[in-house]
MIROVO-149203 format. One record per residue: x, y, z of N, C-alpha, C, O, CB in turn. Coordinates in nm, 2 decimals. Glycine has a CB too. Layout:
% residues N
ROBA	n_xx	n_yy	n_zz	ca_xx	ca_yy	ca_zz	c_xx	c_yy	c_zz	o_xx	o_yy	o_zz	cb_xx	cb_yy	cb_zz
ROBA	X	Y	Z	X	Y	Z	X	Y	Z	X	Y	Z	X	Y	Z;
...
END
This chain:
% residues 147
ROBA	n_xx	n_yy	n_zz	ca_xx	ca_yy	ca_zz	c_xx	c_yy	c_zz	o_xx	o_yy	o_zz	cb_xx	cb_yy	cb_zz
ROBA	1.89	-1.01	-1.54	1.95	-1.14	-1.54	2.00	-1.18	-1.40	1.99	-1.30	-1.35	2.07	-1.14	-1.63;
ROBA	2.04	-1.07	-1.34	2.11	-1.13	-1.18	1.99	-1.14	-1.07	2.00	-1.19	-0.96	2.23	-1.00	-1.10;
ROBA	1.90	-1.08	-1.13	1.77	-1.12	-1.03	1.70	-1.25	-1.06	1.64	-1.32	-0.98	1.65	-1.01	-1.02;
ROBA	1.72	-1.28	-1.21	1.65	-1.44	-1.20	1.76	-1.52	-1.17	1.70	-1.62	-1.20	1.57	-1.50	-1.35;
ROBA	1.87	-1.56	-1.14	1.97	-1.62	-1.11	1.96	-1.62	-0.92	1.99	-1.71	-0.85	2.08	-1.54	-1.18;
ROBA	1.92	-1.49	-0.89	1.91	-1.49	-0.75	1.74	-1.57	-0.72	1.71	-1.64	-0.63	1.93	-1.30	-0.69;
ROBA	1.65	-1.52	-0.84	1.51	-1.63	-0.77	1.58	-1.73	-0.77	1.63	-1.75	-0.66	1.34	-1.66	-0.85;
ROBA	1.61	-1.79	-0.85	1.66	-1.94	-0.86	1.71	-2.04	-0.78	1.68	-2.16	-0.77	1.73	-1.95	-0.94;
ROBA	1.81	-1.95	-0.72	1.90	-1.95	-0.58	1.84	-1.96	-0.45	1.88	-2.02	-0.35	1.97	-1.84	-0.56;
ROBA	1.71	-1.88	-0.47	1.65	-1.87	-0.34	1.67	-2.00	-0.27	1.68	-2.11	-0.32	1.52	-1.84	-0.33;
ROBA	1.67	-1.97	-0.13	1.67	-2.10	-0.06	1.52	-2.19	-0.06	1.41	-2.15	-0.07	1.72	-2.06	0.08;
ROBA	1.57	-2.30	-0.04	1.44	-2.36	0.03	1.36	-2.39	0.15	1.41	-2.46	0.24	1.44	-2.45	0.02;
ROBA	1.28	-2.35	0.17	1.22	-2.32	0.27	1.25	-2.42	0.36	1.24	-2.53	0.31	1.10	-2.28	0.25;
ROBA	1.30	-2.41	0.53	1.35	-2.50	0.63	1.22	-2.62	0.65	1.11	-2.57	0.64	1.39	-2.41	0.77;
ROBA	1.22	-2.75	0.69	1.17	-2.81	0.70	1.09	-2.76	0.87	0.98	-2.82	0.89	1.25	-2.91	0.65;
ROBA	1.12	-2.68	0.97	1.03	-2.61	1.03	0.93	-2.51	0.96	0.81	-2.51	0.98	1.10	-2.55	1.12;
ROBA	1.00	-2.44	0.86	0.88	-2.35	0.81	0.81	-2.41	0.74	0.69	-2.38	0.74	0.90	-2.23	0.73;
ROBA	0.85	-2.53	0.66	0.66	-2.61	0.58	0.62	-2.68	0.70	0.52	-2.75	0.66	0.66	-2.77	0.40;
ROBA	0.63	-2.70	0.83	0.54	-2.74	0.88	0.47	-2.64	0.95	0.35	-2.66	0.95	0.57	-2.83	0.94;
ROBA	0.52	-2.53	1.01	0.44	-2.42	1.06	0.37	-2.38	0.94	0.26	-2.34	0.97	0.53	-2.31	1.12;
ROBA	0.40	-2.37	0.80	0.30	-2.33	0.69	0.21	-2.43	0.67	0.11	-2.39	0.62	0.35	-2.30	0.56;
ROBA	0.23	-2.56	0.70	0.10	-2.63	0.71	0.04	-2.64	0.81	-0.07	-2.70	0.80	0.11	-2.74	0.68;
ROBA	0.05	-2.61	0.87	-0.05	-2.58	1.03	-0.15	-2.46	0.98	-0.26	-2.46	1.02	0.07	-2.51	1.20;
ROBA	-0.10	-2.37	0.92	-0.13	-2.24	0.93	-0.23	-2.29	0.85	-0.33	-2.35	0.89	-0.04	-2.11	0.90;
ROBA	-0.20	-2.27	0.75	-0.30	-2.36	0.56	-0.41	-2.45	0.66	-0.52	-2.41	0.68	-0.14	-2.53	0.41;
ROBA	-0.36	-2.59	0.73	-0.47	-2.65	0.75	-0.59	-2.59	0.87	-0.70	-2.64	0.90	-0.41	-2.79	0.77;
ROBA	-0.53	-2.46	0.93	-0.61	-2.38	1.03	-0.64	-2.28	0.96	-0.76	-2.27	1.00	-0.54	-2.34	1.15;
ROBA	-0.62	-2.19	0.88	-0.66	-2.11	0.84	-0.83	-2.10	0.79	-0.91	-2.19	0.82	-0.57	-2.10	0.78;
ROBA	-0.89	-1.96	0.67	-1.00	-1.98	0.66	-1.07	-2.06	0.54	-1.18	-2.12	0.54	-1.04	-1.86	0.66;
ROBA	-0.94	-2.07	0.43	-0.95	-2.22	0.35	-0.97	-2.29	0.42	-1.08	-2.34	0.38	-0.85	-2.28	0.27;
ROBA	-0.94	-2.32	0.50	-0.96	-2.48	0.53	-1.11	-2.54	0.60	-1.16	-2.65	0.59	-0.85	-2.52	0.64;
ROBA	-1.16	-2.40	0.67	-1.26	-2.38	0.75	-1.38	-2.40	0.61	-1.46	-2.49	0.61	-1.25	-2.21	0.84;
ROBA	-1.36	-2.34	0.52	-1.47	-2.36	0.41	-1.41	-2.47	0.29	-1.45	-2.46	0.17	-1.50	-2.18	0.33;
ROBA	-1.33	-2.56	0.32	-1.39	-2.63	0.19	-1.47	-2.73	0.25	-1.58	-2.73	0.21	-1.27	-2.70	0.09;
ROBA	-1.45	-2.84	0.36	-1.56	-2.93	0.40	-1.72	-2.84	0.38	-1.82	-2.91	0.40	-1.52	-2.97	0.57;
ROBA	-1.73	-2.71	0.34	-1.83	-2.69	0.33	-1.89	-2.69	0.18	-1.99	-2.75	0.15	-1.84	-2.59	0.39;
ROBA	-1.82	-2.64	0.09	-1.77	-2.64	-0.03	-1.81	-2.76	-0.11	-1.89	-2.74	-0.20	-1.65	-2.62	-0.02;
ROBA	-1.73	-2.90	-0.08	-1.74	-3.02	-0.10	-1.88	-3.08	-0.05	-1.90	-3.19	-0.10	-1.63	-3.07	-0.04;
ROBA	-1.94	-3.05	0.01	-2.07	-3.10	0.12	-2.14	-3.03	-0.01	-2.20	-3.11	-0.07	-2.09	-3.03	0.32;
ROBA	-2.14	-2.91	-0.07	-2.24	-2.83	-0.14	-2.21	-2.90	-0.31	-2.30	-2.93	-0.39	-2.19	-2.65	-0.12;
ROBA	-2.09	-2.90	-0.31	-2.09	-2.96	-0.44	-2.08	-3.11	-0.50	-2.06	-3.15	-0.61	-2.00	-2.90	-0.48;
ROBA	-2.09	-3.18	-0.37	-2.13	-3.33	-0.42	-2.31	-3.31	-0.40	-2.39	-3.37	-0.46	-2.04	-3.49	-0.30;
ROBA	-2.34	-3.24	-0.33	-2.50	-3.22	-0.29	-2.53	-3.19	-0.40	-2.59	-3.29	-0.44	-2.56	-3.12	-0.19;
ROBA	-2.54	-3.10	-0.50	-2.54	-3.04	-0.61	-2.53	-3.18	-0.78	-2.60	-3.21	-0.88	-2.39	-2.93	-0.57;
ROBA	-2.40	-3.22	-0.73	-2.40	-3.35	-0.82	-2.50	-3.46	-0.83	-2.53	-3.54	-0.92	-2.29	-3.41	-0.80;
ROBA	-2.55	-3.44	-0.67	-2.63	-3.58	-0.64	-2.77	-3.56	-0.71	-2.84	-3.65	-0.75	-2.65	-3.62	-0.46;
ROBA	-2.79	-3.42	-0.71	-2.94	-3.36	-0.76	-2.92	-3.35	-0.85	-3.01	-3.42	-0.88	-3.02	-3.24	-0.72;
ROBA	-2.85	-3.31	-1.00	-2.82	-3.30	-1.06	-2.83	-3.45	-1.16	-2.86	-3.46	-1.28	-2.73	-3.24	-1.03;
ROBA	-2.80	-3.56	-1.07	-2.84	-3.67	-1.14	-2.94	-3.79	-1.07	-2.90	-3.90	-1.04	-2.71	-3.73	-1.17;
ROBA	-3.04	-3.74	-1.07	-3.17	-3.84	-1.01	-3.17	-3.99	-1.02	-3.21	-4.08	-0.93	-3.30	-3.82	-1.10;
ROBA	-3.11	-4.01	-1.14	-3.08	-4.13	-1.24	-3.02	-4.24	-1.11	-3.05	-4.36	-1.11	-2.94	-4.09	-1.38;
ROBA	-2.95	-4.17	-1.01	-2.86	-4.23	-0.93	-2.93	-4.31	-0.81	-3.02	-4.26	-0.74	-2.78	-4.13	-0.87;
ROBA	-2.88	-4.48	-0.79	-2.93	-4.51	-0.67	-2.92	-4.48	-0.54	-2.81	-4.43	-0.50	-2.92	-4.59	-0.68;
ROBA	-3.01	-4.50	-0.45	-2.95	-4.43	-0.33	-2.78	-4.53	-0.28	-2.68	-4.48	-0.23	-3.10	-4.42	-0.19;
ROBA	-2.79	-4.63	-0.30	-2.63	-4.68	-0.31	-2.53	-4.62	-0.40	-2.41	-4.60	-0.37	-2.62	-4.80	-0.35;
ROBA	-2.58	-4.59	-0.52	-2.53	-4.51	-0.60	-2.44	-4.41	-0.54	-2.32	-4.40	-0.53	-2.63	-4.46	-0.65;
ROBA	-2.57	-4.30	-0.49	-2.56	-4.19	-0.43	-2.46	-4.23	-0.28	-2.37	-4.15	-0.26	-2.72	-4.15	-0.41;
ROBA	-2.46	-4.30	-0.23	-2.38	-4.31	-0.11	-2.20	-4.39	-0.15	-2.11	-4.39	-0.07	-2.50	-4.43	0.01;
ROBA	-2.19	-4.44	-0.27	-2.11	-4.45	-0.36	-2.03	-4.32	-0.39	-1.91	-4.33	-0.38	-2.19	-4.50	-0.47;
ROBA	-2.07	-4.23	-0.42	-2.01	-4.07	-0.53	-1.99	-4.03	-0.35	-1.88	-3.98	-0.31	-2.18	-3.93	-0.69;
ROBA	-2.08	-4.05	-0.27	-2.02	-3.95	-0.14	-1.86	-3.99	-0.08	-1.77	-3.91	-0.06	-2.15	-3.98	0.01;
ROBA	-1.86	-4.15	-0.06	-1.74	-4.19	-0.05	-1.61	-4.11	-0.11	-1.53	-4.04	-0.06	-1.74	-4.30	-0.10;
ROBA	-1.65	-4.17	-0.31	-1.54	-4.11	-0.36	-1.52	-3.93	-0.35	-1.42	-3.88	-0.38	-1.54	-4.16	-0.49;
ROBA	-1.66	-3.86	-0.30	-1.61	-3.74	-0.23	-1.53	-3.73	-0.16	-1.43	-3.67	-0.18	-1.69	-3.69	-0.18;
ROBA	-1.54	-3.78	-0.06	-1.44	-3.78	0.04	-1.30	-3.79	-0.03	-1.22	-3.70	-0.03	-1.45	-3.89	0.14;
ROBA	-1.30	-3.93	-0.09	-1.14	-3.97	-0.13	-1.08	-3.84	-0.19	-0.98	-3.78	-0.15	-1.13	-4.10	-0.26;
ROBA	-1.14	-3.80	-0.30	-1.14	-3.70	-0.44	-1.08	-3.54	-0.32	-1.00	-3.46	-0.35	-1.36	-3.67	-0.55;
ROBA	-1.15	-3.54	-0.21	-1.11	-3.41	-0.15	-1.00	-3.39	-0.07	-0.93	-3.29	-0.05	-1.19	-3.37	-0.08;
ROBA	-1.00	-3.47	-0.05	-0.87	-3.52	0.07	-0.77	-3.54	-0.01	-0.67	-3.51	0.05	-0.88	-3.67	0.16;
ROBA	-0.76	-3.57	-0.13	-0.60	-3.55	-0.20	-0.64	-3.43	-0.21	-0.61	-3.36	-0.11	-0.55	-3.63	-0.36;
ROBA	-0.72	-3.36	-0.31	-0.73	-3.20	-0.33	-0.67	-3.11	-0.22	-0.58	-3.02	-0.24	-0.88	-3.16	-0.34;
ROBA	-0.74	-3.15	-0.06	-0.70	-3.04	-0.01	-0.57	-3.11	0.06	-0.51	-3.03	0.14	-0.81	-2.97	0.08;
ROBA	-0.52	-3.22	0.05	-0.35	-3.20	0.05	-0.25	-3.16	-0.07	-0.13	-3.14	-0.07	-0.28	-3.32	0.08;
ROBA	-0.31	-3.15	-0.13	-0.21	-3.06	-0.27	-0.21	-2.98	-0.24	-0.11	-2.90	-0.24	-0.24	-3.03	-0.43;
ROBA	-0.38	-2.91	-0.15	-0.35	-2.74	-0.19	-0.30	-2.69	-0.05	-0.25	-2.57	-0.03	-0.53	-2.62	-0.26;
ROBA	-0.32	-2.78	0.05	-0.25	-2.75	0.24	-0.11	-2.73	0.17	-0.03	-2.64	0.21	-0.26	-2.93	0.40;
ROBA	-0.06	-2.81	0.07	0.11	-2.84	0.08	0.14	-2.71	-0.04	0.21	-2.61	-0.01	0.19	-3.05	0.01;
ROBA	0.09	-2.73	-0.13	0.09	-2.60	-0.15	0.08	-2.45	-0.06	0.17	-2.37	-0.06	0.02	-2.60	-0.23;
ROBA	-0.04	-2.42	0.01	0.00	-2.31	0.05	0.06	-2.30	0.15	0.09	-2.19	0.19	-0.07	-2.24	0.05;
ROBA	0.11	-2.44	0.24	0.23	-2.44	0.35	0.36	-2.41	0.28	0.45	-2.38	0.36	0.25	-2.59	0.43;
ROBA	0.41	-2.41	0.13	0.53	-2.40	0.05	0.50	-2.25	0.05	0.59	-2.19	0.12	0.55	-2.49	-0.12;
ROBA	0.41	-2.18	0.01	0.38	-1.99	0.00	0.39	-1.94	0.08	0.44	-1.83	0.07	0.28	-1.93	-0.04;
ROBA	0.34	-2.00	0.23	0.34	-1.91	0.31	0.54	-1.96	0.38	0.57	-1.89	0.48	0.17	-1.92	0.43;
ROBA	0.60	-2.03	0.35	0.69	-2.07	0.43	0.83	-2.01	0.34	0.94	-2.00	0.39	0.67	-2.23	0.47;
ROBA	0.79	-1.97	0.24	0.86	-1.87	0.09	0.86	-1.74	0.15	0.96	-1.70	0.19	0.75	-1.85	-0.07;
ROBA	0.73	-1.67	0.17	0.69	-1.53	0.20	0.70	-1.50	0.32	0.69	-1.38	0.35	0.56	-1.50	0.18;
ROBA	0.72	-1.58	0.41	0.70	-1.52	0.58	0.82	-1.56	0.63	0.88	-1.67	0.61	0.55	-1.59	0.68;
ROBA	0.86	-1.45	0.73	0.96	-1.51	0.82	0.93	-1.67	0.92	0.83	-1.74	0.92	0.98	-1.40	0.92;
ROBA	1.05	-1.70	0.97	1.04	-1.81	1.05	0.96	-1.74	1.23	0.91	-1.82	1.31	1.23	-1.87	1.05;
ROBA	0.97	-1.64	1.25	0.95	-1.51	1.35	0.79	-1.56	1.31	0.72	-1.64	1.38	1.03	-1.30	1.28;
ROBA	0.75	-1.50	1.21	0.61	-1.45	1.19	0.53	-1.56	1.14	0.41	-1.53	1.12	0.59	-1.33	1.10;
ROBA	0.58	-1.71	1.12	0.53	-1.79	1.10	0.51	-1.90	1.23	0.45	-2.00	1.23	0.59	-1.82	1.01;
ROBA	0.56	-1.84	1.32	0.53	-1.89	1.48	0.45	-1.81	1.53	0.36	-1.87	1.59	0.65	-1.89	1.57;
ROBA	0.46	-1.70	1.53	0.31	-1.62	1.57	0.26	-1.67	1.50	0.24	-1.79	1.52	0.27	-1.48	1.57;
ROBA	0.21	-1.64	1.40	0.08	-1.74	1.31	0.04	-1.87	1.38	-0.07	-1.90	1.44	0.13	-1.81	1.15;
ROBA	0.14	-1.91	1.37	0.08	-2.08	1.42	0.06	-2.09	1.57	-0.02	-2.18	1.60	0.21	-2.21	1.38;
ROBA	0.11	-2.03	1.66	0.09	-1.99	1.83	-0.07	-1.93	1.84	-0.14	-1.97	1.94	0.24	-1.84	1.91;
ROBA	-0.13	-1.81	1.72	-0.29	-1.78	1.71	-0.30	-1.88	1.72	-0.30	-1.94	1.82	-0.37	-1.72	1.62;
ROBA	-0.33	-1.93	1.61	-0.40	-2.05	1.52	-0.42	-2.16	1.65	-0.53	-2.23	1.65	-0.28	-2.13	1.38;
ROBA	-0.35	-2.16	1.72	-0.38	-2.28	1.85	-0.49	-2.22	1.93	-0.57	-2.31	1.97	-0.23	-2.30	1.96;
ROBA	-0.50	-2.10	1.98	-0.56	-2.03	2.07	-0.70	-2.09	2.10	-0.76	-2.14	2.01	-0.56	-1.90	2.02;
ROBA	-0.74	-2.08	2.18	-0.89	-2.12	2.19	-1.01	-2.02	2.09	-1.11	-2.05	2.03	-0.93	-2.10	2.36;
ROBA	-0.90	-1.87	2.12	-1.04	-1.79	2.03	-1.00	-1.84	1.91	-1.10	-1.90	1.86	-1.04	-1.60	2.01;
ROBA	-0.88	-1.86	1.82	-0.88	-1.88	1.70	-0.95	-1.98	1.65	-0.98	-1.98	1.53	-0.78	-1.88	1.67;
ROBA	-1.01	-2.12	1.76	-1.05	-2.19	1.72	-1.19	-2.19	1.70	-1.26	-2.24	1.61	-1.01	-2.27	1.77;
ROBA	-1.25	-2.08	1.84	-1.38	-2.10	1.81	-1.42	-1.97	1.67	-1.51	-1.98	1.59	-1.46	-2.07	1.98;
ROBA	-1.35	-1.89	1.66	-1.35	-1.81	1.52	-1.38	-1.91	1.39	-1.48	-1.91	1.32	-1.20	-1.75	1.50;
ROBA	-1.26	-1.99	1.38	-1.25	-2.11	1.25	-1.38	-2.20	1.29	-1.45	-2.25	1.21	-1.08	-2.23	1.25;
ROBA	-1.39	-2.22	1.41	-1.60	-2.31	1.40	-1.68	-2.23	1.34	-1.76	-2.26	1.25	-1.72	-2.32	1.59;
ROBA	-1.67	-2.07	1.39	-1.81	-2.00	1.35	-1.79	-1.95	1.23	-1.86	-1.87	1.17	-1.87	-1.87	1.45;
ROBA	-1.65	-2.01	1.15	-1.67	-1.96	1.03	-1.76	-1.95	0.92	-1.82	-1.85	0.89	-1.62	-1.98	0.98;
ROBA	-1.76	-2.09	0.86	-1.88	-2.09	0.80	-2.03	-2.09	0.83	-2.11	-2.12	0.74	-1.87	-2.16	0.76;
ROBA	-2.08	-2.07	0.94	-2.19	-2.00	0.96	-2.21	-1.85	0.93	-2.31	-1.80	0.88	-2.21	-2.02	1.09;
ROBA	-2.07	-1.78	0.99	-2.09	-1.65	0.99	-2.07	-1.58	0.83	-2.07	-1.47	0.78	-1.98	-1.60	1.09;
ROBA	-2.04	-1.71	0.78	-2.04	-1.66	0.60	-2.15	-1.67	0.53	-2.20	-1.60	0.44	-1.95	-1.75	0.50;
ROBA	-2.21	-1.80	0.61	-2.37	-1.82	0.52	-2.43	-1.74	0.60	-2.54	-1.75	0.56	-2.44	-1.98	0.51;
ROBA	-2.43	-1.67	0.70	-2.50	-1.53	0.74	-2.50	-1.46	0.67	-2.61	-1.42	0.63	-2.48	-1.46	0.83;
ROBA	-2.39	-1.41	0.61	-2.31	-1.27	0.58	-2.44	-1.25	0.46	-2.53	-1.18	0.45	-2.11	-1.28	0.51;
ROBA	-2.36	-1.39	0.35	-2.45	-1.44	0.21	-2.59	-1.38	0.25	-2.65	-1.28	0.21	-2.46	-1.63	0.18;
ROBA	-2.63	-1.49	0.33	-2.76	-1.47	0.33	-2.84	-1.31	0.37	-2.95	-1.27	0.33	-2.80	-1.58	0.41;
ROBA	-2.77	-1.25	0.46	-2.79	-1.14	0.43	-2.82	-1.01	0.37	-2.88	-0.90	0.38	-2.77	-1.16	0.44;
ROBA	-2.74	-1.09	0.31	-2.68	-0.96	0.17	-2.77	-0.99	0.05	-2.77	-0.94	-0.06	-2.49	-0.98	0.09;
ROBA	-2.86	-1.10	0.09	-2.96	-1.16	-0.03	-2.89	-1.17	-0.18	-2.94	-1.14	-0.28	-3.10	-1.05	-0.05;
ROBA	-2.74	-1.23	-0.17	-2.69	-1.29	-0.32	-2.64	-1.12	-0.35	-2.68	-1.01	-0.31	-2.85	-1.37	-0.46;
ROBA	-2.55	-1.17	-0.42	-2.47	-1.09	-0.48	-2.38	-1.10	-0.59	-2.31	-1.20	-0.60	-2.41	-1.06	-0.40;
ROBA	-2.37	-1.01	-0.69	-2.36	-1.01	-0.81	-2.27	-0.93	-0.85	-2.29	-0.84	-0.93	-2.47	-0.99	-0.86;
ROBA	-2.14	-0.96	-0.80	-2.03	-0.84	-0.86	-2.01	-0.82	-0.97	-1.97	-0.71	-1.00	-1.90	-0.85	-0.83;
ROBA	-2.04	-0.93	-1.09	-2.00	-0.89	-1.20	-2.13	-0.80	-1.24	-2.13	-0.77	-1.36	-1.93	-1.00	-1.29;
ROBA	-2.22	-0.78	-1.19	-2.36	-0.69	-1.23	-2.35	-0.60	-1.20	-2.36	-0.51	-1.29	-2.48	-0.71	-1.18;
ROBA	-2.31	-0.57	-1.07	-2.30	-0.42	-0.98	-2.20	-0.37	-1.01	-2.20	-0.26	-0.96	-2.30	-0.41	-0.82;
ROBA	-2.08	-0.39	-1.07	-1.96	-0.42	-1.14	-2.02	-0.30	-1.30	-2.02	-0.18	-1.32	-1.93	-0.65	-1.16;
ROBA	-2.05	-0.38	-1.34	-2.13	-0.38	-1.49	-2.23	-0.20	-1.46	-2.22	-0.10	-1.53	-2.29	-0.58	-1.50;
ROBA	-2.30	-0.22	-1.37	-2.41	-0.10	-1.37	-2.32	0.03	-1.30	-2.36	0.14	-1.34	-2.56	-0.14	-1.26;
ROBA	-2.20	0.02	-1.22	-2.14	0.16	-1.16	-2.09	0.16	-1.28	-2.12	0.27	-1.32	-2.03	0.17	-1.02;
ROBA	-2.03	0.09	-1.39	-1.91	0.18	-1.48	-2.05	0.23	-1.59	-2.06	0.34	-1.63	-1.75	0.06	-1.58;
ROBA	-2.14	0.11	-1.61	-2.23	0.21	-1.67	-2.27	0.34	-1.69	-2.25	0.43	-1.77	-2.30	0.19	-1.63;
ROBA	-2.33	0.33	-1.54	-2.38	0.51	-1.49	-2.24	0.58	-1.51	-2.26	0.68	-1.58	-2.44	0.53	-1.29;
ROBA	-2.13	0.56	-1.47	-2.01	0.63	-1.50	-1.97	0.66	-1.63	-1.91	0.76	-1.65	-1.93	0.57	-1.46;
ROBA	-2.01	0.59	-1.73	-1.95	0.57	-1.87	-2.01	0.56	-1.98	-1.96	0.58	-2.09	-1.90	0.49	-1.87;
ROBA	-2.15	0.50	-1.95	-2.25	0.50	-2.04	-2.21	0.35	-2.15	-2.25	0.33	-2.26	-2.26	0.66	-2.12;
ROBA	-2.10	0.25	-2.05	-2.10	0.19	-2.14	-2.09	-0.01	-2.07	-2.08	-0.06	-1.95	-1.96	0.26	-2.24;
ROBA	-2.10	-0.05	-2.16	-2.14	-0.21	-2.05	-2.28	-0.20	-1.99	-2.31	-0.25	-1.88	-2.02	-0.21	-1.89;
ROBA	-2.40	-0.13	-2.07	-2.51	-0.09	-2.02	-2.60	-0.23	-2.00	-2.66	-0.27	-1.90	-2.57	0.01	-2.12;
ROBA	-2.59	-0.30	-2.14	-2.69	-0.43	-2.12	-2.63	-0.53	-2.03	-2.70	-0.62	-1.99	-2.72	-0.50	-2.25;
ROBA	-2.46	-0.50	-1.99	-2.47	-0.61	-1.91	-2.53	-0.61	-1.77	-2.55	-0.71	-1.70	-2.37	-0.65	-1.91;
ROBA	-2.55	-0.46	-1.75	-2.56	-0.43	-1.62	-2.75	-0.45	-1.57	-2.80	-0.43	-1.46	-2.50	-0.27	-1.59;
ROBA	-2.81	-0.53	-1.72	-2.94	-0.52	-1.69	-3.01	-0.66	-1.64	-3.13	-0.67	-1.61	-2.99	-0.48	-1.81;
END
């Protein structure tokens, strides 16, 4: 009881720490991959429906944009509220002092390249398969899913 009385209590996070948590959130490697994300999954929608004129089509890209840009300020302000909960005021200034850096920046450019490398590398990957086939061979059980 005296510990949910004390979450409850907790303080609120200082109006310096949600902004250093939103720096961090909008620098971090979320942020680096959803403009990619969004690019893939309105691409995806657009093929998905042929039906569409190319105004059409240049129509749904707009409201991509709109549709993401609230999304990823819910989820920047959200996880500027988690990280500014969890982290000191100390360690949320280092965070945000990287995050400025020149390396950190050219890191957050080559991100999503260095992911669609990785991917592509690895020629696709299937955790819940490879997942499925070690407990198999271990266990003899979850066999067909692992096929």
């Amino acid at each position: 009881m005296i510990l949910l009385v004390m979450t409850m209590m907790a303080a609120e996070p200082s109006a310096e720490a949600l902004k250093l948590g939103r720096e961090i959130a909008e620098s971090g490697t979320l942020a680096s991959l959803l403009p990619m994300m969004k690019a893939d999954e309105t691409a995806k929608l657009i093929k998905d429906h042929p039906e569409l004129s190319a105004a059409e089509q240049a129509q749904l890209r707009k409201t991509s944009d709109r549709v993401f840009a609230a999304g990823a300020d819910k989820l920047f302000a959200a996880t500027a509220r988690a990280y500014a909960e969890k982290l000191s005021l100390d360690d949320l200034r280092t965070a945000a002092a990287y995050y400025r850096s020149p390396a950190a920046k050219r890191m957050q450019a080559a991100l999503p390249s260095v992911i669609g490398a990785s991917m592509a590398a690895m020629g696709g990957m299937d955790f819940k398969k490879d997942l499925s086939a070690a407990y198999c061979k271990e266990t003899g059980k979850l066999c067909a899913a692992a096929q």
